[in-house]
C-alpha positions as CSV (number, residue, x, y, z in Angstrom):
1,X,67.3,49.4,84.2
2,X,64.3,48.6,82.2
3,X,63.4,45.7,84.1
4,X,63.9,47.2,87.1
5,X,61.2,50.2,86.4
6,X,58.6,47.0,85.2
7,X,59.2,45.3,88.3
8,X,58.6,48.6,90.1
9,X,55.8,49.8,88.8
10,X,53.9,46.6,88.6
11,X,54.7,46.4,92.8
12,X,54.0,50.1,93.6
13,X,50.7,50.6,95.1
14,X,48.7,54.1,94.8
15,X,49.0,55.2,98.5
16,X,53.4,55.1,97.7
17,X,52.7,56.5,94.3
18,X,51.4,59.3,96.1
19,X,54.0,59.6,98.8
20,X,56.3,63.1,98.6
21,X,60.1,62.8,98.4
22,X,62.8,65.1,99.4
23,X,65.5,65.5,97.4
24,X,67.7,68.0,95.7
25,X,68.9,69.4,92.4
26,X,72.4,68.8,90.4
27,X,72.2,72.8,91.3
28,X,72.1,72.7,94.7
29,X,68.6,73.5,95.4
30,X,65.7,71.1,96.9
31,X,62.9,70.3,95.3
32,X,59.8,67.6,96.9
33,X,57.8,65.6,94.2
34,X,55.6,62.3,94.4
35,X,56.7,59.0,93.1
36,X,54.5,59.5,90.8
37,X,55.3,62.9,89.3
38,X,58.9,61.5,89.4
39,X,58.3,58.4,87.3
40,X,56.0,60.3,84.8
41,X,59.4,63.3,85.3
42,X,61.7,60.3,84.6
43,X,59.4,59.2,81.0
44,X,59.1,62.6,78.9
45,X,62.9,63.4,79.8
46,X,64.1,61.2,78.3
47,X,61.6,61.4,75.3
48,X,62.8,65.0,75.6
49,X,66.6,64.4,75.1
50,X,65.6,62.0,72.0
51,X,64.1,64.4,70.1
52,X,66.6,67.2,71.0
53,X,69.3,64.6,69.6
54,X,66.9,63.8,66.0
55,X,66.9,67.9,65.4
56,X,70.3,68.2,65.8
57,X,70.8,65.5,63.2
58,X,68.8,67.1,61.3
59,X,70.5,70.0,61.5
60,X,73.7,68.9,59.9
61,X,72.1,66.6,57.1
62,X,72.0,63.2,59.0
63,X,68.7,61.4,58.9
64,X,68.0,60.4,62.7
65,X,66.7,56.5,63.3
66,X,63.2,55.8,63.8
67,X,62.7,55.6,67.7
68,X,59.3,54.7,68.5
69,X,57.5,53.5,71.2
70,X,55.2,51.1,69.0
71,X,58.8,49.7,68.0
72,X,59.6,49.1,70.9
73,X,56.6,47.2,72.3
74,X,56.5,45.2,69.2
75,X,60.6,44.0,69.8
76,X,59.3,43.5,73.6
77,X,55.9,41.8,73.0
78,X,55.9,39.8,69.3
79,X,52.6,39.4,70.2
80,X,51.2,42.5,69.8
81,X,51.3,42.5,66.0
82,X,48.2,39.6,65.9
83,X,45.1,40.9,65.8
């Protein structure tokens, strides 16, 4: 899935970034939002479910792991540590 998101959003271009999609709710209703506001929607929800996860960890004594973003782009790109 990862790759799939790079690939897209290194071949999107601004004018479909901007283009408005239907589409509707796991309740039913219909919502319209741009590419855009779908892949930035798409970004903090899951950032929000993460954190949601590390409190409830916290909340019964468990120390949650470190998930980072600079972690990540450090496994992904080695290269990023040089100066």
């Amino acid at each position: 899935m990862d790759a799939w998101f790079e690939r897209y959003t290194a071949t999107v271009s601004p004018e479909q970034l901007g283009e408005r999609i239907v589409f509707r709710f796991t309740d039913g209703d219909t919502g319209t939002m741009s590419r855009e506001e779908m892949l930035a929607h798409v970004i903090t929800h899951g950032a929000y479910h993460r954190g949601n996860v590390g409190q409830v960890l916290k909340s019964i004594s468990v120390v949650p792991p470190r998930d980072l973003f600079t972690k990540f782009l450090h496994i992904s790109e080695p290269q990023r540590r040089q100066a």
